[in-house]
LOKEGU-149777 format. One record per residue (C-alpha): residue number from 0; x, y, z; residue in one letter. Coordinates in steps of 0.5 Angstrom, whole numbers. Example, Ala and Ser with C-alpha at 12.3 -4.5 7.8 and 13.67 -1.06 7.14 Angstrom:
! LOKEGU-149777
<rec><num>0</num><X>25</X><Y>-9</Y><Z>16</Z><residu>A</residu></rec>
<rec><num>1</num><X>27</X><Y>-2</Y><Z>14</Z><residu>S</residu></rec>
! end
This chain:
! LOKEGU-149777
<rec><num>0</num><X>0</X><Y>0</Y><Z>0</Z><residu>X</residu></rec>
<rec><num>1</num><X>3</X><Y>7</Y><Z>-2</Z><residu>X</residu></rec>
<rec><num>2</num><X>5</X><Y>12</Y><Z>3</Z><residu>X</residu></rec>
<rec><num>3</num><X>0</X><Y>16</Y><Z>1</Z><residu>X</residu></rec>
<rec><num>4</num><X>-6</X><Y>12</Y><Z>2</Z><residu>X</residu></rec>
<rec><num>5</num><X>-4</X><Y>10</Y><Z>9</Z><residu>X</residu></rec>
<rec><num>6</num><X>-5</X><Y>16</Y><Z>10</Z><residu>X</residu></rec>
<rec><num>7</num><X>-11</X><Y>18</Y><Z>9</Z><residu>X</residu></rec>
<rec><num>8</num><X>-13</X><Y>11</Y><Z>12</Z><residu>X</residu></rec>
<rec><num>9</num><X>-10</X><Y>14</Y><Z>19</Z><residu>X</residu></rec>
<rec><num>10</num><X>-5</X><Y>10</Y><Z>22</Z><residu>X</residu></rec>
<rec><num>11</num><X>-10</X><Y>5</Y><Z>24</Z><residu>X</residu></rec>
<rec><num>12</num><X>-7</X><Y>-3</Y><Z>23</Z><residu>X</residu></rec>
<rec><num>13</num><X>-12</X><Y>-9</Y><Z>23</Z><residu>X</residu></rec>
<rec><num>14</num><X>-7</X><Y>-13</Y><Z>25</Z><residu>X</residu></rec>
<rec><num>15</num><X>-11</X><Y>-17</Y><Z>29</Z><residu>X</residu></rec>
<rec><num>16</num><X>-16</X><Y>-24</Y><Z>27</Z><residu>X</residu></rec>
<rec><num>17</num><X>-21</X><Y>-28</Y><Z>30</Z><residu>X</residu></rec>
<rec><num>18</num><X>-24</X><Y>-35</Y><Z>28</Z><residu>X</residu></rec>
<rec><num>19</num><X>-30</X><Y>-38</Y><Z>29</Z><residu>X</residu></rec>
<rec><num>20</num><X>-33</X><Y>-44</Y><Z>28</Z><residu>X</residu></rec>
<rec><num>21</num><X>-41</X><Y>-44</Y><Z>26</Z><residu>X</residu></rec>
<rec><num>22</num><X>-47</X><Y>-49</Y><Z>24</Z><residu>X</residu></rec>
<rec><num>23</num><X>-48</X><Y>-48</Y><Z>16</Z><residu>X</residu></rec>
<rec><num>24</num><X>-54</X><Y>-45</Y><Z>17</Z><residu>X</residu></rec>
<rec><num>25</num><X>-52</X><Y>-39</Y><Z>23</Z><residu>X</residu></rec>
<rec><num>26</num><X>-46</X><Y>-37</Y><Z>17</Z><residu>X</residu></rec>
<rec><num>27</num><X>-52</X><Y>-36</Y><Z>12</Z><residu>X</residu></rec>
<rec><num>28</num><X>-55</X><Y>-33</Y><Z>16</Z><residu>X</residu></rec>
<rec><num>29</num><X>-50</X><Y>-28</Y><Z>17</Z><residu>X</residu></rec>
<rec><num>30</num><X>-48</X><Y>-27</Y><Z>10</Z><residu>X</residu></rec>
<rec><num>31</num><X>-55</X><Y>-24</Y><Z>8</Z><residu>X</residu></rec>
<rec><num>32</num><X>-56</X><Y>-20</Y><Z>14</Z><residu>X</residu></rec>
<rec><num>33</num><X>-48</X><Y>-18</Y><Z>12</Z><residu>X</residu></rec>
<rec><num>34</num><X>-51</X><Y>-17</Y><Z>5</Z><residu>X</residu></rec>
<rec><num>35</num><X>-57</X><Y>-14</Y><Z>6</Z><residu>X</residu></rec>
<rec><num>36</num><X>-54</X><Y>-8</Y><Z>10</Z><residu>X</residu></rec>
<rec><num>37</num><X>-49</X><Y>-8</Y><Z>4</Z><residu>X</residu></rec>
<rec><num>38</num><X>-43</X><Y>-9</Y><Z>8</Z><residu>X</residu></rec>
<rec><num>39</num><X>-38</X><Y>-14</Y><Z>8</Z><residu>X</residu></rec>
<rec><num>40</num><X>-39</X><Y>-21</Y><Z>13</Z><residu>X</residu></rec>
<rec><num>41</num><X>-33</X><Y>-19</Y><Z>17</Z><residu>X</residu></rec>
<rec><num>42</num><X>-35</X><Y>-11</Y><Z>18</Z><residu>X</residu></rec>
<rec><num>43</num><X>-42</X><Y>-14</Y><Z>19</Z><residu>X</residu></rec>
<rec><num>44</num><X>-39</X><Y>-19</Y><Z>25</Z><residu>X</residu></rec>
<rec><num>45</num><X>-34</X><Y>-14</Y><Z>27</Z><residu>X</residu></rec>
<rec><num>46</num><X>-39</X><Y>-8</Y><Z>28</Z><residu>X</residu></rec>
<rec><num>47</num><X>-45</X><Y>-13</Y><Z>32</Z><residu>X</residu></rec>
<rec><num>48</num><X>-39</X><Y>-16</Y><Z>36</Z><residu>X</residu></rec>
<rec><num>49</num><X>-36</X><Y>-8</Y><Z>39</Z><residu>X</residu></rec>
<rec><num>50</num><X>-44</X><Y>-6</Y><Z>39</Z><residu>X</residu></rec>
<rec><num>51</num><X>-45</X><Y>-13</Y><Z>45</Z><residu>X</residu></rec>
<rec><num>52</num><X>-39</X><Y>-11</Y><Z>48</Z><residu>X</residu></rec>
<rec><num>53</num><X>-39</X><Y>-5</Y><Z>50</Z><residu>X</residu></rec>
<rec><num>54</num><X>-47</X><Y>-6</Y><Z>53</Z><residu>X</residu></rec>
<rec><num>55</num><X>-44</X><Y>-12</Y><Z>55</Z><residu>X</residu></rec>
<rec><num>56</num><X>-37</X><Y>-8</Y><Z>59</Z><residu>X</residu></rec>
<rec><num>57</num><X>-43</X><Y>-2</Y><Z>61</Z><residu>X</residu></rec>
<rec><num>58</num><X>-47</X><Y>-6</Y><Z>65</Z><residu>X</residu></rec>
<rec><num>59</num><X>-42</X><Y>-10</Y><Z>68</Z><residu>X</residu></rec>
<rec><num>60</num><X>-40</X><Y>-3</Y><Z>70</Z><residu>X</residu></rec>
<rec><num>61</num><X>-46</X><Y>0</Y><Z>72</Z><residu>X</residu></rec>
<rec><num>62</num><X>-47</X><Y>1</Y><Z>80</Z><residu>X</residu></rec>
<rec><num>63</num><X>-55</X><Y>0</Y><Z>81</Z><residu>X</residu></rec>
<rec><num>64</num><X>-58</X><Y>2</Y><Z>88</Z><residu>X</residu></rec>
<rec><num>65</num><X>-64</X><Y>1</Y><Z>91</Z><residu>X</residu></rec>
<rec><num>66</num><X>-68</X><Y>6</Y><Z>94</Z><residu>X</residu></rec>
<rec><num>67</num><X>-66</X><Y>4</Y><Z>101</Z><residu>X</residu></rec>
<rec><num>68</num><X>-58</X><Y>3</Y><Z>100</Z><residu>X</residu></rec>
<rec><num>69</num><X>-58</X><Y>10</Y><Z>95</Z><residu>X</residu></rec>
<rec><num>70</num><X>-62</X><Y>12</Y><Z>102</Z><residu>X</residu></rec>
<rec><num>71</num><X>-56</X><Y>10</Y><Z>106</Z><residu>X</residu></rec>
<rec><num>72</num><X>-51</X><Y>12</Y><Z>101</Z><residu>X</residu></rec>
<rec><num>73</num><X>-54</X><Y>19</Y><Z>101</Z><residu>X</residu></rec>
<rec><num>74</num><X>-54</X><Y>19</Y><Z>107</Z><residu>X</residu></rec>
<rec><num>75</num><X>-47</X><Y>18</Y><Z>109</Z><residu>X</residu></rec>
<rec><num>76</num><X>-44</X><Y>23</Y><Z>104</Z><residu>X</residu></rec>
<rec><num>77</num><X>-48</X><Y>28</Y><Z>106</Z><residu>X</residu></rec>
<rec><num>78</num><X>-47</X><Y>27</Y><Z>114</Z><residu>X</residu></rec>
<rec><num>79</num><X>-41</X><Y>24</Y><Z>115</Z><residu>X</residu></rec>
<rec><num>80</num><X>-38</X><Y>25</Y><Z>121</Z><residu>X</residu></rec>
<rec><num>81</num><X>-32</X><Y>30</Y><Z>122</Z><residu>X</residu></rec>
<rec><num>82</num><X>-25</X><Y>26</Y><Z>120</Z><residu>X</residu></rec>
<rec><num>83</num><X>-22</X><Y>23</Y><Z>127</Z><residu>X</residu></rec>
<rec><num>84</num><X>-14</X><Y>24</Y><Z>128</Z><residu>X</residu></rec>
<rec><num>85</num><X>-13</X><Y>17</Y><Z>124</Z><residu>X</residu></rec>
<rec><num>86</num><X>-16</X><Y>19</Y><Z>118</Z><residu>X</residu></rec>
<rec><num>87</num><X>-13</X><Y>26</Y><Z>118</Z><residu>X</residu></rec>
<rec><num>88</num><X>-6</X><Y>22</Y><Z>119</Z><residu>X</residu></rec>
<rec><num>89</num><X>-7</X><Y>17</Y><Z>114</Z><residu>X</residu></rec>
<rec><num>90</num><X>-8</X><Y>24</Y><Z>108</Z><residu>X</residu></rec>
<rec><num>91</num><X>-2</X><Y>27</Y><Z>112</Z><residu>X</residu></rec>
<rec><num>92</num><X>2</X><Y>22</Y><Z>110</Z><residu>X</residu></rec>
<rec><num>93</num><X>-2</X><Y>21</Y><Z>104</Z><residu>X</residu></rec>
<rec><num>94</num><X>1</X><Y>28</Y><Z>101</Z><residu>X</residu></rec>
<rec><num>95</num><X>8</X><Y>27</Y><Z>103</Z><residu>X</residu></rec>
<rec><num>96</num><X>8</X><Y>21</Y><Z>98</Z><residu>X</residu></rec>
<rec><num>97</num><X>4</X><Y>25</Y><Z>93</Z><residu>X</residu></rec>
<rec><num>98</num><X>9</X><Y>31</Y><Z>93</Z><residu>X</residu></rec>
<rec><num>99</num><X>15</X><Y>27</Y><Z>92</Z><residu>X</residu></rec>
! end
């Protein structure tokens, strides 16, 4: 490939390959959604792929509460108690670290 058309590409690799083995008929229906949406199988399979993972990723990393625990979470931070002397020591050794 020319250098020029690298870069109107980006710099941008796909390296990187999956294999996959499936039933005749889960591969043909693959090609003609792949066709139908006038994309390649693999831009079709990749696109699919990156959509489920990241809802996957989002819902392993959302935090739902209940009424009663997002209560008591509330509740901590907006009346917790006044820092004792362990807490206040532990942030002034924390800032000599963080200073070096």
């Amino acid at each position: 490939m020319s250098a020029a058309k690298k870069k109107k590409l980006g710099n941008t690799t796909k390296d990187g390959m999956f294999t996959i083995r499936t039933a005749p008929q889960d591969k043909e229906l693959i090609e003609k959604a792949a066709e139908h949406a006038g994309v390649s199988i693999s831009s079709f399979m990749l696109q699919y792929a990156l959509r489920a993972a990241r809802r996957e990723l989002a819902e392993i990393e959302k935090t739902t509460l209940s009424e009663r625990d997002a209560r008591a979470f509330f509740e901590s931070m907006t009346n917790s108690p006044a820092p004792n002397a362990a807490l206040k020591k532990a942030f002034k050794d924390y800032s000599k670290q963080v200073r070096k």
